[in-house]
VOZA-939357 format. One line per field, with one value per residue (C-alpha): x, y, z; residue number from 1. Coordinates in nm, 4 decimals. Example, Ala and Ser with C-alpha at 12.3 -4.5 7.8 and 13.67 -1.06 7.14 Angstrom:
east 1.2300:1.3670;
north -0.4500:-0.1060;
up 0.7800:0.7140;
num 1:2;
# end
This chain:
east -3.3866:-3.0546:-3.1056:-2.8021:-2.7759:-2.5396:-2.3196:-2.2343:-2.1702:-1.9065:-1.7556:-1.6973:-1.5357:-1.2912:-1.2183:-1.1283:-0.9156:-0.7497:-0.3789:-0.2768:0.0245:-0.1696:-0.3151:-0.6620:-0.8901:-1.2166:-1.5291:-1.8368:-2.1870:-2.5133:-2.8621:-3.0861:-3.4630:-3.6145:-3.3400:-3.0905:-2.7988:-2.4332:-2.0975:-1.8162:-1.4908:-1.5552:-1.6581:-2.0891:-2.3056:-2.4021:-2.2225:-2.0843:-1.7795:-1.6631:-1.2859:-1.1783:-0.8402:-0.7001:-0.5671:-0.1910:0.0087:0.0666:0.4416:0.6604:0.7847:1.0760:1.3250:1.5881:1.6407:1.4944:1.2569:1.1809:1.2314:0.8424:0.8240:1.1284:0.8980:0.6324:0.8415:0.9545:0.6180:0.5690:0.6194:0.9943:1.0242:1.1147:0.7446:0.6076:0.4039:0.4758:0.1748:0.3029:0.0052:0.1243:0.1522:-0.1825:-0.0901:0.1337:0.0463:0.1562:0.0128:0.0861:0.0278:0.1512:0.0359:-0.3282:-0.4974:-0.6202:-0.4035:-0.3051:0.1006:0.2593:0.6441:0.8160:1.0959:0.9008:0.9946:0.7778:0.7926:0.6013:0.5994:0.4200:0.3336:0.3698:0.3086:0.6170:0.9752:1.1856:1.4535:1.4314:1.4643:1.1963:1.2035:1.0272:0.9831:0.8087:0.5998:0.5883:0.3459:0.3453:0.7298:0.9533:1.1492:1.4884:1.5819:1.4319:1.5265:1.4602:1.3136:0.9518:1.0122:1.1061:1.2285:1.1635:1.3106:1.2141:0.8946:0.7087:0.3983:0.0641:-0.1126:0.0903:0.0001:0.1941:0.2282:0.4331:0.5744:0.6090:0.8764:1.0434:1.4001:1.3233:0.9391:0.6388:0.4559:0.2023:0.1052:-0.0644:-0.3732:-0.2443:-0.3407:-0.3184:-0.1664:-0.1631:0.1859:0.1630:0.4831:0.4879:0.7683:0.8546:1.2275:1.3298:1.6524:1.5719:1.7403:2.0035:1.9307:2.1228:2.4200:2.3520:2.5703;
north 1.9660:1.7785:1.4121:1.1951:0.8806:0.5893:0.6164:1.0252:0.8992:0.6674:0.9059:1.1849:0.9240:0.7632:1.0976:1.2716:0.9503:0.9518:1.1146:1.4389:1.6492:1.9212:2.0067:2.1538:2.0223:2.2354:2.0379:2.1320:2.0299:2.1311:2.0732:1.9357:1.9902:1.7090:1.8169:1.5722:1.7391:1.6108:1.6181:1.6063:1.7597:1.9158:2.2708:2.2579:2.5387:2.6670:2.4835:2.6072:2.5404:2.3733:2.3869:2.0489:2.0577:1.7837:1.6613:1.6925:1.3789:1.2724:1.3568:1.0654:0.8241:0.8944:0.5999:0.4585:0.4573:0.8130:0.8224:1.0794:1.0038:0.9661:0.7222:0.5622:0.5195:0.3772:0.1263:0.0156:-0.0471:-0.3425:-0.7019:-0.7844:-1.0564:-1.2714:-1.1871:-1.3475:-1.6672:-1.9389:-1.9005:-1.5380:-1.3349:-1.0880:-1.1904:-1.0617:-0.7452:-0.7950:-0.8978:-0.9608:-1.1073:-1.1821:-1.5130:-1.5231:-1.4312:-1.3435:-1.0272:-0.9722:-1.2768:-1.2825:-1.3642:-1.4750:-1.4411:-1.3354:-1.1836:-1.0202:-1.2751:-1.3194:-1.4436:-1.2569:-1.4688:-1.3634:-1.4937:-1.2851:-1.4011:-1.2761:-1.4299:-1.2243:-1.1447:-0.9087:-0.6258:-0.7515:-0.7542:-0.6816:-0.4898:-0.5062:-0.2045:-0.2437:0.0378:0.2305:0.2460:0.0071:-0.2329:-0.2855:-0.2808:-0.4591:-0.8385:-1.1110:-1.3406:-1.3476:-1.4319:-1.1534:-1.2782:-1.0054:-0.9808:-0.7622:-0.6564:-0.4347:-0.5599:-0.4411:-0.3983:-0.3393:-0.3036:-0.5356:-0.4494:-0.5857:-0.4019:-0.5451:-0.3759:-0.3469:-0.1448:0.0461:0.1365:0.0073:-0.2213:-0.4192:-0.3655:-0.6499:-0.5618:-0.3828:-0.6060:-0.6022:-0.7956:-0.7953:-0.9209:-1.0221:-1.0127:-1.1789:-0.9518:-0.6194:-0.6021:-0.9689:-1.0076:-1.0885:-1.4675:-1.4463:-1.5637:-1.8532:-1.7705:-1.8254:-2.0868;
up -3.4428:-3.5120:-3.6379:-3.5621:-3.7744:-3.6350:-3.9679:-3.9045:-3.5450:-3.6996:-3.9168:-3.6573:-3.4077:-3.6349:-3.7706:-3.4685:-3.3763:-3.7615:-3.7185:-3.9095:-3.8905:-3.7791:-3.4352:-3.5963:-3.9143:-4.0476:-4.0521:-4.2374:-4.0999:-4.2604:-4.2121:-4.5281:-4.6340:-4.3870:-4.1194:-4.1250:-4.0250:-4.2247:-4.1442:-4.4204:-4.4277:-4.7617:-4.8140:-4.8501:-5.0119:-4.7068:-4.4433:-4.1117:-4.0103:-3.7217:-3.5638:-3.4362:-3.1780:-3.1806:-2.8164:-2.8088:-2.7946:-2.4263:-2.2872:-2.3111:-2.0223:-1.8326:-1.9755:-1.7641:-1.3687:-1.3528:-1.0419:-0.7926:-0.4166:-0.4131:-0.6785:-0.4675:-0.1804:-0.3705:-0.5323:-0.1819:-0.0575:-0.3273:-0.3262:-0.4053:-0.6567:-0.3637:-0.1772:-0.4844:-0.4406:-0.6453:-0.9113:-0.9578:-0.7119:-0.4740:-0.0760:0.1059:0.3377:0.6466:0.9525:1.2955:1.6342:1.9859:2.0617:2.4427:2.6952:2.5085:2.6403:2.9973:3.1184:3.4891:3.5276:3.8195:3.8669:4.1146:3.9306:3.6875:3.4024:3.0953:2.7551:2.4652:2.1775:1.8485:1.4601:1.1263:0.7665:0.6418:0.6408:0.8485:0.5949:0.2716:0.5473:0.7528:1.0941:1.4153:1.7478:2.0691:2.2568:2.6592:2.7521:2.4295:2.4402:2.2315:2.4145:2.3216:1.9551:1.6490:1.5486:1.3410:1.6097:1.7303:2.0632:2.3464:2.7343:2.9199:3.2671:3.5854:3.4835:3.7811:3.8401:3.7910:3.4117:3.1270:2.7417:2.5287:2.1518:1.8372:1.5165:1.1443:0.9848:0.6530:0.6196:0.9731:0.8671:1.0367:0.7695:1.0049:1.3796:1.6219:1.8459:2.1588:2.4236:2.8578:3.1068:3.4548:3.6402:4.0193:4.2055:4.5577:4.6438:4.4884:4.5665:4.4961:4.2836:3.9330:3.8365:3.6300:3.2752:3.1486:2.9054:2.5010:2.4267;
num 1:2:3:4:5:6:7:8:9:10:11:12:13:14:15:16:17:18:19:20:21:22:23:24:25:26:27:28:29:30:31:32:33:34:35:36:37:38:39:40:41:42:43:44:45:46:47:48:49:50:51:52:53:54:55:56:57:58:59:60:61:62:63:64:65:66:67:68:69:70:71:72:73:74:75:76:77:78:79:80:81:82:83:84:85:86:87:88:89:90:91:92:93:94:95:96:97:98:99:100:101:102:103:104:105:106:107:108:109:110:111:112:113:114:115:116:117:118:119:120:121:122:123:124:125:126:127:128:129:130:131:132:133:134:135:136:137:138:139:140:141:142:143:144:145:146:147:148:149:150:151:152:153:154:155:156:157:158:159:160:161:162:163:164:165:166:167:168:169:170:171:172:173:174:175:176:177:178:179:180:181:182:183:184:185:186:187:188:189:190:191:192:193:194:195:196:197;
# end
């Protein structure tokens, strides 16, 4: 039965973690007359030997601005130095709501007018900006404000949704939520909407 005493422990870690030129060292190990069994890496009267391989030395680091495209994509999902708090953490993840109407609200216009206004805890800038799903499709095209007038709505239930995004890709989505728009008459003219000055 092998006896392993914390000293021959000691020896056989830093040894294996000592640097030589060569990838493989000889180590003897014998057993003596009450069965303590030694390690040395000196030849034994009646030692076995055992082969050691070393592990091979890891492969460098790419130097320089050398990154594959999926490195590239990783590197665009983090913080920019700009999405940096002041004490030097991270932002917490992205998110967006809809803050009007709230879900299952009843609208009346007779138009079809309604405002969806909404709240994210990033800055739209840095490539940030934002979209809005009407029924699963996306309404018009993204922008930088969180506000969206929409005009001529039909009525009946729709599902209102809004889009975080970051250079064109979705980064944070709000709960999709319902509406219900009454009309008083289908075919009324929609009012025109004032002119930005």
């Amino acid at each position: 039965m092998y006896r392993f005493s914390p000293v021959l422990a000691a020896f056989l870690v830093i040894w294996a973690l000592h640097p030589s030129p060569t990838s493989a060292s000889q180590i003897y190990t014998w057993q003596d007359e009450d069965g303590t069994t030694h390690f040395s890496d000196q030849p034994h009267t009646g030692a076995a030997v055992l082969d050691i391989q070393l592990p091979a030395p890891p492969a460098p680091l790419p130097v320089g601005n050398a990154t594959t495209s999926a490195d590239s994509s990783f590197i665009d999902d983090q913080p920019s130095p700009e999405e940096q708090l002041s004490n030097g953490s991270a932002l917490p993840e992205p998110s967006i709501q809809i803050d009007n109407p709230t879900n299952q609200q009843t609208l009346r216009d007779n138009q079809g007018n309604l405002t969806i206004t909404a709240s994210a805890n990033r800055k739209l800038n840095q490539g940030h900006n934002v979209q809005l799903r009407l029924d699963g499709e996306v309404y018009g095209r993204p922008q930088a404000q969180l506000s969206w007038p929409l005009t001529n709505i039909d009525r009946g239930s729709h599902t209102l949704q809004v889009e975080l995004l970051k250079h064109g890709k979705v980064i944070a989505s709000s709960e999709k939520i319902t509406v219900f728009l009454h009309r008083a008459r289908i075919n009324q003219r929609p009012a025109p909407l004032p002119v930005p000055k």
